[in-house]
Backbone as XML, in Angstrom:
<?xml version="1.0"?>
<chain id="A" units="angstrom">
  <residue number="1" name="UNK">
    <atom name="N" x="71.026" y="-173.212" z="146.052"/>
    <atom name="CA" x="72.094" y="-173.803" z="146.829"/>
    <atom name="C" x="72.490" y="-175.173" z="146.278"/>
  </residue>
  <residue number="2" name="UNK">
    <atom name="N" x="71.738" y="-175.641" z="145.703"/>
    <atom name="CA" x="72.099" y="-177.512" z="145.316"/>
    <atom name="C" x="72.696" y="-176.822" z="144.059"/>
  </residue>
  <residue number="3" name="UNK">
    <atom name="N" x="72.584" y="-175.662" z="143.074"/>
    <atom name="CA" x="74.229" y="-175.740" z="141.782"/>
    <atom name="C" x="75.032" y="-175.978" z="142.191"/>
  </residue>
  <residue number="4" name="UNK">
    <atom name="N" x="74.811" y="-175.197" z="143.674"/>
    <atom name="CA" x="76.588" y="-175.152" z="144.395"/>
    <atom name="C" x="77.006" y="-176.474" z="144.844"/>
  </residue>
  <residue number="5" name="UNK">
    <atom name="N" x="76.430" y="-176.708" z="145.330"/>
    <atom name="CA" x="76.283" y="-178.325" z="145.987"/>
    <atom name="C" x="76.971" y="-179.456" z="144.936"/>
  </residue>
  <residue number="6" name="UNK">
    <atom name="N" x="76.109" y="-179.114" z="143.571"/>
    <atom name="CA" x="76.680" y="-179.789" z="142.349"/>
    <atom name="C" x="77.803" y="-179.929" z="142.284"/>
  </residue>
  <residue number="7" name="UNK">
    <atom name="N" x="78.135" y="-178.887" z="141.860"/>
    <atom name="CA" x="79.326" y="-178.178" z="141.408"/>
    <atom name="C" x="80.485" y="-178.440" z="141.962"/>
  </residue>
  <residue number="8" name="UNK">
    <atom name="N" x="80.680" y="-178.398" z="143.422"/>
    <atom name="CA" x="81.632" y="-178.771" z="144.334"/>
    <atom name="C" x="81.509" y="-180.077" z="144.530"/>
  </residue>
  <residue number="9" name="UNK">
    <atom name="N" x="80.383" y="-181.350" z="143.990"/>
    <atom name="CA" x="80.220" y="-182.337" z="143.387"/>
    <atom name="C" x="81.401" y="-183.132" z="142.377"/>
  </residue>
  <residue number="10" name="UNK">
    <atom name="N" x="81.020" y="-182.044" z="141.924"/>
    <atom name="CA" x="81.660" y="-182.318" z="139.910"/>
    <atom name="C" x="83.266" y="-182.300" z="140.627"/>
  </residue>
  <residue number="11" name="UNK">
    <atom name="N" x="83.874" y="-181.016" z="140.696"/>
    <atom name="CA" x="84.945" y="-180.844" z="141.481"/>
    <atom name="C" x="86.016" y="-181.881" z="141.521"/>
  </residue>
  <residue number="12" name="UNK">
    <atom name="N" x="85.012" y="-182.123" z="142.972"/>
    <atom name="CA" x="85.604" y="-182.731" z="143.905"/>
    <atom name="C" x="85.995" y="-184.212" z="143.181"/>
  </residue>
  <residue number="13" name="UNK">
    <atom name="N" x="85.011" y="-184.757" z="142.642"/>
    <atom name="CA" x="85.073" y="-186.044" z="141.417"/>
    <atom name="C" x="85.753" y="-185.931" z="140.268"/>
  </residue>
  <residue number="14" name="UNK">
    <atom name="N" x="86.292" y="-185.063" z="139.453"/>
    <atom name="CA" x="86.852" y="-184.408" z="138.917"/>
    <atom name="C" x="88.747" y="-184.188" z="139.390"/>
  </residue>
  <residue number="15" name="UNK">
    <atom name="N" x="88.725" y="-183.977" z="140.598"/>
    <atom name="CA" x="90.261" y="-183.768" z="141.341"/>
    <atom name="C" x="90.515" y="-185.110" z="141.360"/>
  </residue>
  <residue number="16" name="UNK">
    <atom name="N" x="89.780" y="-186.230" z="142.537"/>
    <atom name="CA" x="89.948" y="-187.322" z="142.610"/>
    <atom name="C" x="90.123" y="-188.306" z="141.389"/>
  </residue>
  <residue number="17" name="UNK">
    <atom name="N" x="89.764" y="-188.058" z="140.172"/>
    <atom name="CA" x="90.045" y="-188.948" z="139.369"/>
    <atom name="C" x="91.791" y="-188.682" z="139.078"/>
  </residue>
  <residue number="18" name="UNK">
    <atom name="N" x="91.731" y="-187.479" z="138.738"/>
    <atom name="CA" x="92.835" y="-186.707" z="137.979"/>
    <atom name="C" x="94.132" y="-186.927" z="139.047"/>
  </residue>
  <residue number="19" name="UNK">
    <atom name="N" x="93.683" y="-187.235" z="140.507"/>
    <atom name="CA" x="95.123" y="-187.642" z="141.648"/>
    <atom name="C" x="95.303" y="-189.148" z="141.628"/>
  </residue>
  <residue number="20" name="UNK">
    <atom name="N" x="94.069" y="-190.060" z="141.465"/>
    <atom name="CA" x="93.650" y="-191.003" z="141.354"/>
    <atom name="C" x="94.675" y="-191.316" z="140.388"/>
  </residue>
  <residue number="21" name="UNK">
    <atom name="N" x="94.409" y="-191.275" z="138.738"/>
    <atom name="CA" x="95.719" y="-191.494" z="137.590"/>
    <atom name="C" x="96.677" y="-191.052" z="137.380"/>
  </residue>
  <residue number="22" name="UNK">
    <atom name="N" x="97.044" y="-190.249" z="138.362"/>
    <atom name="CA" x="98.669" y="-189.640" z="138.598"/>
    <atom name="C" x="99.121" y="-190.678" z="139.284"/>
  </residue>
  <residue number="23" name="UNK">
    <atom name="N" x="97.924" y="-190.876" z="140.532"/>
    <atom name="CA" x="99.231" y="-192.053" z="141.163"/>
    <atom name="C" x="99.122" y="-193.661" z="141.095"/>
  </residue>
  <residue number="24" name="UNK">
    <atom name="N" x="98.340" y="-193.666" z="140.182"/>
    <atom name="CA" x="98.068" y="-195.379" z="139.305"/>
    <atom name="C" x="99.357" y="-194.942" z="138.176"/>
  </residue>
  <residue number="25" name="UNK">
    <atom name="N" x="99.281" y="-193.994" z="137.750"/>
    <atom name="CA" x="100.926" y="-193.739" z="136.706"/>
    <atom name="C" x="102.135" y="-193.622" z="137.271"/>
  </residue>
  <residue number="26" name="UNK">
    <atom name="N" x="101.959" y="-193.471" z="138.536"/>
    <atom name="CA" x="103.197" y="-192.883" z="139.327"/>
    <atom name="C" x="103.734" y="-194.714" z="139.576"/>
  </residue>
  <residue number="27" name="UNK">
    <atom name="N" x="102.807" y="-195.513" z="140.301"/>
    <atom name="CA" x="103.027" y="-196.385" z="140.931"/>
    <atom name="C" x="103.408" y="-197.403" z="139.861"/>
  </residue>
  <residue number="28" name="UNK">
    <atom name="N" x="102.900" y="-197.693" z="138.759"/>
    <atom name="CA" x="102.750" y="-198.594" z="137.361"/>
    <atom name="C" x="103.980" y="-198.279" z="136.567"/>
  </residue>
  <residue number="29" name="UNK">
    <atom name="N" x="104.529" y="-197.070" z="136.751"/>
    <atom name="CA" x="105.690" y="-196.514" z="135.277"/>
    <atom name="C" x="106.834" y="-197.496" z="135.723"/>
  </residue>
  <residue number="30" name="UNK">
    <atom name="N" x="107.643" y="-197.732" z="134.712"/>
    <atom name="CA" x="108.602" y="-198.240" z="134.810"/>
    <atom name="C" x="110.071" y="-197.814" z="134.590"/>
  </residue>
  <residue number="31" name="UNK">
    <atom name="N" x="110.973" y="-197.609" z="135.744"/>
    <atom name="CA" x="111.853" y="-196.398" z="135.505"/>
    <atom name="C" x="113.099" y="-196.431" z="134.757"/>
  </residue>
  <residue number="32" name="UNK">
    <atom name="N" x="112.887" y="-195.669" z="133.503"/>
    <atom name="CA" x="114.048" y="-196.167" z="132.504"/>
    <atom name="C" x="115.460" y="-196.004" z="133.023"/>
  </residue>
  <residue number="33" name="UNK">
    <atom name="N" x="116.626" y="-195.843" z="132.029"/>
    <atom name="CA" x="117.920" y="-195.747" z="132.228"/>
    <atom name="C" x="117.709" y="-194.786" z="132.712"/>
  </residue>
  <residue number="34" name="UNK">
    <atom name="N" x="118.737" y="-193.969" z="133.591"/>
    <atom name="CA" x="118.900" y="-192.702" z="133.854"/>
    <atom name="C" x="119.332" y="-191.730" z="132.600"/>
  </residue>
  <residue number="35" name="UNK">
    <atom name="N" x="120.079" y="-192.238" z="131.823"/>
    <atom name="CA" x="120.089" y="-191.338" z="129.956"/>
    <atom name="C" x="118.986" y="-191.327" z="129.508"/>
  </residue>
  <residue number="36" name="UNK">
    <atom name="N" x="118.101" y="-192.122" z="129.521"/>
    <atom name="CA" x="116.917" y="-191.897" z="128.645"/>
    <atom name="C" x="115.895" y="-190.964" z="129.349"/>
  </residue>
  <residue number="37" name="UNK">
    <atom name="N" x="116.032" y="-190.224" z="130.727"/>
    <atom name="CA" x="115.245" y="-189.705" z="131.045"/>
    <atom name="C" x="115.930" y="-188.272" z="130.852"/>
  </residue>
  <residue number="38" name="UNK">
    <atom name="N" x="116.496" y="-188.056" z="130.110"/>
    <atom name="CA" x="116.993" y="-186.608" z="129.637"/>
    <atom name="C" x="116.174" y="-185.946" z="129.005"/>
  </residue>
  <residue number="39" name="UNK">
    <atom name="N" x="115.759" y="-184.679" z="129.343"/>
    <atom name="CA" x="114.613" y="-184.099" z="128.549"/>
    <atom name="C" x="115.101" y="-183.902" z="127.074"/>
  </residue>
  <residue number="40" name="UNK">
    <atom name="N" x="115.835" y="-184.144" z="126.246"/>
    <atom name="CA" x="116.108" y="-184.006" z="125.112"/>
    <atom name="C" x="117.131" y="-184.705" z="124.377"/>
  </residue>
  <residue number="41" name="UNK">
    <atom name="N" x="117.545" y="-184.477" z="123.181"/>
    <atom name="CA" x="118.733" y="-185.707" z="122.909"/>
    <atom name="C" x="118.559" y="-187.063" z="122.589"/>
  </residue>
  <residue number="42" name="UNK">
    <atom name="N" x="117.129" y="-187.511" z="122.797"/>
    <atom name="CA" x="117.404" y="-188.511" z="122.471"/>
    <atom name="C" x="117.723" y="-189.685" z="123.702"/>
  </residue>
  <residue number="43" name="UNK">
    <atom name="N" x="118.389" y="-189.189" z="124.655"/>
    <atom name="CA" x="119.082" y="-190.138" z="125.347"/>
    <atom name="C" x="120.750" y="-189.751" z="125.333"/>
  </residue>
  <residue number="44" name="UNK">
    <atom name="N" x="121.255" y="-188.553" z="124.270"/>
    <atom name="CA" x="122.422" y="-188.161" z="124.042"/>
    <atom name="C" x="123.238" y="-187.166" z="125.160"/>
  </residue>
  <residue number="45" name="UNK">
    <atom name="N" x="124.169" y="-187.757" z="125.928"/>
    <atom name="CA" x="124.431" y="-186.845" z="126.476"/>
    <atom name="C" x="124.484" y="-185.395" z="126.202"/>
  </residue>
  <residue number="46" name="UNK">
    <atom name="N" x="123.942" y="-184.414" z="126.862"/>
    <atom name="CA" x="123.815" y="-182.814" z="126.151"/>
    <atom name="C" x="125.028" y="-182.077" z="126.293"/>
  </residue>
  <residue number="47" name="UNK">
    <atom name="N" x="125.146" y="-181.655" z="125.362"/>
    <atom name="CA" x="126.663" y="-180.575" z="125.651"/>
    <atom name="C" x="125.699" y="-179.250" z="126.416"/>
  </residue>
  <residue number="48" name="UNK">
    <atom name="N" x="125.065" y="-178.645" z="126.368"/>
    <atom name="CA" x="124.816" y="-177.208" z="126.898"/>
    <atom name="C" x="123.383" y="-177.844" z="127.544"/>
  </residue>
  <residue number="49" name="UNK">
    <atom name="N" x="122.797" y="-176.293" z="128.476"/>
    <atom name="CA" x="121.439" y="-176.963" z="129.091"/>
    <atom name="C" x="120.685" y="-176.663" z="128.441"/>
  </residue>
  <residue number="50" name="UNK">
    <atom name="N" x="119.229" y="-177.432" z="128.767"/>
    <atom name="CA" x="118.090" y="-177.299" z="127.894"/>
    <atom name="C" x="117.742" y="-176.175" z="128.177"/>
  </residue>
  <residue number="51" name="UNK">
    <atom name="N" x="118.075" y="-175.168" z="129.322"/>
    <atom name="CA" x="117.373" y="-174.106" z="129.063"/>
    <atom name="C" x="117.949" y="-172.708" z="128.650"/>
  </residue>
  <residue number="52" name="UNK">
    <atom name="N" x="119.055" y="-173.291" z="128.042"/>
    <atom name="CA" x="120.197" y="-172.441" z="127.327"/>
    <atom name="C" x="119.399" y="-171.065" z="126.400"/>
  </residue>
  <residue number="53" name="UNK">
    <atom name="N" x="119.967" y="-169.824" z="126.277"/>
    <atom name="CA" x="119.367" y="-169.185" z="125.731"/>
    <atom name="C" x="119.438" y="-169.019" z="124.334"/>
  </residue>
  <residue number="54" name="UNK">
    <atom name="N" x="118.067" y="-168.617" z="123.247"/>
    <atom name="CA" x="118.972" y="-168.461" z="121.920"/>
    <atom name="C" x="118.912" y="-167.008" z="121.441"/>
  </residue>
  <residue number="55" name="UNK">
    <atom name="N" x="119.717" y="-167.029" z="120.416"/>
    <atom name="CA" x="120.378" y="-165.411" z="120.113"/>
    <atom name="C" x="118.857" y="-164.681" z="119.666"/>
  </residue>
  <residue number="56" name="UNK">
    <atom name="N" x="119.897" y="-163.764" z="120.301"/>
    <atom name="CA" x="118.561" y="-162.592" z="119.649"/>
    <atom name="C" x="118.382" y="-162.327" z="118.071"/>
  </residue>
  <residue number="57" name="UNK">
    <atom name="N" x="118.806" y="-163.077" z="117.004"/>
    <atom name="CA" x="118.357" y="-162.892" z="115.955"/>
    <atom name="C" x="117.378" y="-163.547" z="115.330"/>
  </residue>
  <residue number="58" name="UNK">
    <atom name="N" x="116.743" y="-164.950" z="116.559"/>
    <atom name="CA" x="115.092" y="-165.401" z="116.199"/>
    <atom name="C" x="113.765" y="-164.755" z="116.583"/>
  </residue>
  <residue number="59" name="UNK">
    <atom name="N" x="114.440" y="-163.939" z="117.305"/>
    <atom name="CA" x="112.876" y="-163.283" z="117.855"/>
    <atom name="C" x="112.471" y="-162.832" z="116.645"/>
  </residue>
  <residue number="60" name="UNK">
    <atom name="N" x="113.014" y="-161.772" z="116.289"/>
    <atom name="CA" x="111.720" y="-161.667" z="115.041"/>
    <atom name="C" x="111.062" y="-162.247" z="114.052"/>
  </residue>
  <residue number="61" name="UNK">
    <atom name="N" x="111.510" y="-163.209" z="113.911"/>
    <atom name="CA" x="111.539" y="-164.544" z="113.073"/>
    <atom name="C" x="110.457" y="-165.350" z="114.163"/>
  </residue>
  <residue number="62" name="UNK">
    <atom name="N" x="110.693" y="-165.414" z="114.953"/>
    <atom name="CA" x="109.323" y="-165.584" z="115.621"/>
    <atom name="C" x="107.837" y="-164.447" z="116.098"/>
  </residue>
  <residue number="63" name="UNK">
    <atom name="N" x="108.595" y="-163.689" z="115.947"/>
    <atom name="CA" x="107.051" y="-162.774" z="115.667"/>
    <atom name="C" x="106.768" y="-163.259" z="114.457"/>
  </residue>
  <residue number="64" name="UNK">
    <atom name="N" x="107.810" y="-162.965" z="113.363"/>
    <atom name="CA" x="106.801" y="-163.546" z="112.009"/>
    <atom name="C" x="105.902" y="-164.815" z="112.294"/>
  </residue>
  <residue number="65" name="UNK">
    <atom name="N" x="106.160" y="-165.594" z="112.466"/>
    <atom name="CA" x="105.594" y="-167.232" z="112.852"/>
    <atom name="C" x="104.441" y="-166.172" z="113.267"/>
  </residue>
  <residue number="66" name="UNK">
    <atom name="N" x="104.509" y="-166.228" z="114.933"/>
    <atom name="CA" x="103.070" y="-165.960" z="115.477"/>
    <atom name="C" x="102.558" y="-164.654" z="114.330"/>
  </residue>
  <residue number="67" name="UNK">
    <atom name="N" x="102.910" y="-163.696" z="113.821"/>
    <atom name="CA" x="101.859" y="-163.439" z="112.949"/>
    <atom name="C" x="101.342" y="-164.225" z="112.295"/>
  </residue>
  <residue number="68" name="UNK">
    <atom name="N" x="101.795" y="-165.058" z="111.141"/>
    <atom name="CA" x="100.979" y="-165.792" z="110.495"/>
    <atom name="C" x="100.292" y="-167.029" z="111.136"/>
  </residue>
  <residue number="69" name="UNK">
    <atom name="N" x="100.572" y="-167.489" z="112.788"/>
    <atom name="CA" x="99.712" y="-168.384" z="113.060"/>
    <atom name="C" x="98.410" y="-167.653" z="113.437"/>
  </residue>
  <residue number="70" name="UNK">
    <atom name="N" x="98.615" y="-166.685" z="114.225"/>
    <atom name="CA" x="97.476" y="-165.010" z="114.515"/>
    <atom name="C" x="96.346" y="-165.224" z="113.348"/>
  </residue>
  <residue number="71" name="UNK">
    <atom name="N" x="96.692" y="-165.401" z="112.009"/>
    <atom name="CA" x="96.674" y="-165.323" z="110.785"/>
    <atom name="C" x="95.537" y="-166.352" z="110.276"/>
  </residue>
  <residue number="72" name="UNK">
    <atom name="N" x="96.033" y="-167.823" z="110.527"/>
    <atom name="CA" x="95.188" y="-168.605" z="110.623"/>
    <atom name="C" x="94.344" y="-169.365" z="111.558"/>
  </residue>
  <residue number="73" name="UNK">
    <atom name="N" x="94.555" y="-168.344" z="112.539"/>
    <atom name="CA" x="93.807" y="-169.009" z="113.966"/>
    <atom name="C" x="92.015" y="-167.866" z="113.530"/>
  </residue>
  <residue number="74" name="UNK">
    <atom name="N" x="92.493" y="-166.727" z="113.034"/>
    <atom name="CA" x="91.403" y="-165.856" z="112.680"/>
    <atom name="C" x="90.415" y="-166.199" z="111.039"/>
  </residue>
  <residue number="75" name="UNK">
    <atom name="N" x="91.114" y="-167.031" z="110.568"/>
    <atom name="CA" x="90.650" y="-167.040" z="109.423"/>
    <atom name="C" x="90.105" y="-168.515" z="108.990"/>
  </residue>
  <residue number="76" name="UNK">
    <atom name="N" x="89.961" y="-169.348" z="109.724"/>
    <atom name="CA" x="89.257" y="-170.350" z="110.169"/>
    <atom name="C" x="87.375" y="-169.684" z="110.638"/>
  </residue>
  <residue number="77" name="UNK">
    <atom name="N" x="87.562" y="-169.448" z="111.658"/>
    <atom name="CA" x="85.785" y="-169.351" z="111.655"/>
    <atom name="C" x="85.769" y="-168.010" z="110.493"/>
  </residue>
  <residue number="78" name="UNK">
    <atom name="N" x="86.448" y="-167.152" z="109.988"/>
    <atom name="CA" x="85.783" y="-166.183" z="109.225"/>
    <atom name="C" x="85.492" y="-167.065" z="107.959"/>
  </residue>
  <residue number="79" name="UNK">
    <atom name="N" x="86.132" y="-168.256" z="107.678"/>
    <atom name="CA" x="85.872" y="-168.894" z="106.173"/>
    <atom name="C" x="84.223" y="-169.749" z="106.775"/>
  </residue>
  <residue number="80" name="UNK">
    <atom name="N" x="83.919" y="-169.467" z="107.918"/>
    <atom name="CA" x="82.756" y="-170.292" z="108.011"/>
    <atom name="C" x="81.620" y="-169.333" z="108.066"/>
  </residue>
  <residue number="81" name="UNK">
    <atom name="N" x="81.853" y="-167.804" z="108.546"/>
    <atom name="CA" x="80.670" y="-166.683" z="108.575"/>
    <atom name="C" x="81.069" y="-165.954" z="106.833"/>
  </residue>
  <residue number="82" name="UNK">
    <atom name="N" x="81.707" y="-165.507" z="106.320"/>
    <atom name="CA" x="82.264" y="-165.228" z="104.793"/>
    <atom name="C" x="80.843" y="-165.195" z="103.988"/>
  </residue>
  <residue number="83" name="UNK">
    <atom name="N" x="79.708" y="-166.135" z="103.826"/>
    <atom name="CA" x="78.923" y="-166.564" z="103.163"/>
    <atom name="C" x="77.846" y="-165.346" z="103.692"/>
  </residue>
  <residue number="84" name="UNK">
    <atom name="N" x="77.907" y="-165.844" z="104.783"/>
    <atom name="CA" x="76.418" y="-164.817" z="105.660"/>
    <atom name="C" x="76.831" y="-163.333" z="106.009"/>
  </residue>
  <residue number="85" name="UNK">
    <atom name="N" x="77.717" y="-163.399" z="106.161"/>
    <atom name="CA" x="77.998" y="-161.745" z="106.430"/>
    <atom name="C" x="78.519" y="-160.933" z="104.928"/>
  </residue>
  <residue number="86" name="UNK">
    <atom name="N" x="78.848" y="-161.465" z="104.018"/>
    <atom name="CA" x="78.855" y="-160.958" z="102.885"/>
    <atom name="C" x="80.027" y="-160.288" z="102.257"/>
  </residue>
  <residue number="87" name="UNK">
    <atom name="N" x="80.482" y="-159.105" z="101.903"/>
    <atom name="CA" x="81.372" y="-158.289" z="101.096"/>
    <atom name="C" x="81.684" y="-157.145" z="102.383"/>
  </residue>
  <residue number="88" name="UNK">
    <atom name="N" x="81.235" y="-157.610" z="103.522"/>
    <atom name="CA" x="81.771" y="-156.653" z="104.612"/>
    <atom name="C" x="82.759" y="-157.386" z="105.199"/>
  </residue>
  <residue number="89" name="UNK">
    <atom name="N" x="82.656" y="-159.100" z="105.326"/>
    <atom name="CA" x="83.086" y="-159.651" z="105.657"/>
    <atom name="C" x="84.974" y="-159.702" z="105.214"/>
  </residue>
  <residue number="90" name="UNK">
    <atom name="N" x="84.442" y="-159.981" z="103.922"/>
    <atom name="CA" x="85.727" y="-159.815" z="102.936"/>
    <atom name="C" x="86.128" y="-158.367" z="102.993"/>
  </residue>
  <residue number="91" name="UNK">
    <atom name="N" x="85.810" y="-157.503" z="103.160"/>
    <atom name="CA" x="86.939" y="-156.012" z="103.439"/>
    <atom name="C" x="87.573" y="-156.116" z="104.961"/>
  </residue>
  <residue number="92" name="UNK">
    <atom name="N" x="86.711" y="-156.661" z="105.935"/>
    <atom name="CA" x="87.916" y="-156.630" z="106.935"/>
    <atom name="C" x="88.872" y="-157.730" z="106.993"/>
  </residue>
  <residue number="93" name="UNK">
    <atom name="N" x="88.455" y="-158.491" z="106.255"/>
    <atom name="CA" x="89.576" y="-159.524" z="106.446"/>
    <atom name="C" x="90.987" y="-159.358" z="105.793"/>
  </residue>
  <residue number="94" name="UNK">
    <atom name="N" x="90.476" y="-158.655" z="104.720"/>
    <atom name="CA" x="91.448" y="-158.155" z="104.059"/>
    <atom name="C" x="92.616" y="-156.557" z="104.844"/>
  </residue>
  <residue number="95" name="UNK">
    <atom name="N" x="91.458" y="-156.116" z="105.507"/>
    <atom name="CA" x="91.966" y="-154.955" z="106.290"/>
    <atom name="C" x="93.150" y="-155.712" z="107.418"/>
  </residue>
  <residue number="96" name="UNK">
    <atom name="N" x="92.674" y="-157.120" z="108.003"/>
    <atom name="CA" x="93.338" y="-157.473" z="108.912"/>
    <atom name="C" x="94.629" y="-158.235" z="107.863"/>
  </residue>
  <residue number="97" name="UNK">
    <atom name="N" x="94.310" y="-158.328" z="106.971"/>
    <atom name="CA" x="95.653" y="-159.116" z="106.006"/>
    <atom name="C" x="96.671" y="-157.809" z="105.874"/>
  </residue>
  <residue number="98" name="UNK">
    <atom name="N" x="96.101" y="-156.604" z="105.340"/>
    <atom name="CA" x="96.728" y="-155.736" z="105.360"/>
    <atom name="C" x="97.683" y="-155.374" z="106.543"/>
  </residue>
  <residue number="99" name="UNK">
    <atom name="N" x="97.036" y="-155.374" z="107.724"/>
    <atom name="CA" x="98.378" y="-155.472" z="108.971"/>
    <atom name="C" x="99.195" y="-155.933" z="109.197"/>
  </residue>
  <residue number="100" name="UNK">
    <atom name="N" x="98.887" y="-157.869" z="108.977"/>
    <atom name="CA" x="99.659" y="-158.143" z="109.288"/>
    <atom name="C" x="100.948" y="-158.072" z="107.820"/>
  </residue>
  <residue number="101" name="UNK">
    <atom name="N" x="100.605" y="-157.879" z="106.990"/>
    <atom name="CA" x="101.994" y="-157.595" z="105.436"/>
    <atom name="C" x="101.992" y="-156.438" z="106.107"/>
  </residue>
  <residue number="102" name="UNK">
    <atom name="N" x="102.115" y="-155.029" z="106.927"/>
    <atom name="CA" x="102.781" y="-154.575" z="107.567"/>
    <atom name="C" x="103.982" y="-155.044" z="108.673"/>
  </residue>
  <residue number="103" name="UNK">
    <atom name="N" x="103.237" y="-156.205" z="109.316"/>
    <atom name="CA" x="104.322" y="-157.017" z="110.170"/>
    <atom name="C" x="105.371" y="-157.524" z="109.307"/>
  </residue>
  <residue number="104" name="UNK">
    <atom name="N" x="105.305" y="-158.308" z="108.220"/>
    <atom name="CA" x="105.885" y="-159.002" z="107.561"/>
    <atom name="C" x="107.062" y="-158.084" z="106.802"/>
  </residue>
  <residue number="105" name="UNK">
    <atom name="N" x="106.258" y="-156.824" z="106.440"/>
    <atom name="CA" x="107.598" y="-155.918" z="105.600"/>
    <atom name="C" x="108.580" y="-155.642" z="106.349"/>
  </residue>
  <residue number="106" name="UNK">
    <atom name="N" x="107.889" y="-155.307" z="107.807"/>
    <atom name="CA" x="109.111" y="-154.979" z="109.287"/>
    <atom name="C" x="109.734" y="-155.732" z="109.430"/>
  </residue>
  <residue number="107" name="UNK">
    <atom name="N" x="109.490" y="-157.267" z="109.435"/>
    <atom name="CA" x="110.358" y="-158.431" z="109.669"/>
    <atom name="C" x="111.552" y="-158.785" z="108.292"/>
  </residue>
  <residue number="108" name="UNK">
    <atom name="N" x="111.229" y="-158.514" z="107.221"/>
    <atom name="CA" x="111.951" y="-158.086" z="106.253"/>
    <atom name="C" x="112.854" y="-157.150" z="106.248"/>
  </residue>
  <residue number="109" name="UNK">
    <atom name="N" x="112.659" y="-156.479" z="106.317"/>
    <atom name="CA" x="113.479" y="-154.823" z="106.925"/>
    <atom name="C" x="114.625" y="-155.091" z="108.154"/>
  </residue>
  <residue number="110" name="UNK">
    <atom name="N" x="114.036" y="-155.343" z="109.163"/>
    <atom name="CA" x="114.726" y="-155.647" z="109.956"/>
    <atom name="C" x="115.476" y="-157.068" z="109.530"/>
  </residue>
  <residue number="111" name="UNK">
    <atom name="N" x="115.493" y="-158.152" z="108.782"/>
    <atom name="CA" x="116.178" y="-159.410" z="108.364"/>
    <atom name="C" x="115.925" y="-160.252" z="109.075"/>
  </residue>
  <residue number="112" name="UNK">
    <atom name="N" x="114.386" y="-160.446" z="109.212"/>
    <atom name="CA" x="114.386" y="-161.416" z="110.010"/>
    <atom name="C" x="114.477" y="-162.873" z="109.287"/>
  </residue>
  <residue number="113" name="UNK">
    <atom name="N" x="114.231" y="-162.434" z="107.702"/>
    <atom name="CA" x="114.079" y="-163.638" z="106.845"/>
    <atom name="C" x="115.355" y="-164.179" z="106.632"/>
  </residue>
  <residue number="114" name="UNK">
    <atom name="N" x="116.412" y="-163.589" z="106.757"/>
    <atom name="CA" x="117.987" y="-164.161" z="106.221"/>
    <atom name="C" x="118.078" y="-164.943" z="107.481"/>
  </residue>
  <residue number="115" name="UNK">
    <atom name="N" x="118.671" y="-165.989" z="106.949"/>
    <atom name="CA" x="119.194" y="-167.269" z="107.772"/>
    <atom name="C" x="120.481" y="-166.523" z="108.420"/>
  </residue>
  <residue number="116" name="UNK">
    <atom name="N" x="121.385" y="-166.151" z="108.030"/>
    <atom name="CA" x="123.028" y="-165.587" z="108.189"/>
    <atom name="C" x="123.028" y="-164.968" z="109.158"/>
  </residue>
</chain>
């Protein structure tokens, strides 16, 4: 019963700090121009809204991206096991390289690489 006890300890000390420097920031900020609090621009008045939509010819162009971030989010700890796990290591990695240059030929194919 006292983890729990802890725990709802930690918490609770934990919330209070985190409402605590919201409203030491809330009370302390100093409130700029009303232009400069534009979420974007600069401060530039916006011609369209920020949450304007964009064409459907980046999506795949963004799958590419997240493949290759997919890409190096996986191949970070494998360059750190590579040594100890051996020549098994290196065939799947390569197996998983192989997929994703399946993604990449599709995104080709389909044009996702042309700017135009």
């Amino acid at each position: 019963m006292s983890t729990y006890i802890s725990i709802a300890v930690l918490l609770a000390v934990a919330l209070l700090t985190v409402g605590g420097l919201y409203l030491v920031a809330r009370y302390t900020a100093v409130a700029p121009d009303p232009l400069e609090r534009l979420p974007f621009l600069s401060g530039w008045e916006p011609e369209e809204h920020a949450l304007s939509r964009y064409h459907a010819r980046w999506y795949p162009l963004t799958l590419l991206f997240l493949a290759f971030d997919v890409e190096m989010l996986f191949m970070y700890p494998w360059a750190l096991v590579v040594a100890k796990d051996g020549i098994g290591a290196v065939v799947e990695m390569f197996v998983f390289l192989g997929v994703l240059m399946v993604g990449v030929v599709w995104a080709w194919r389909e044009g996702a690489l042309r700017w135009v």
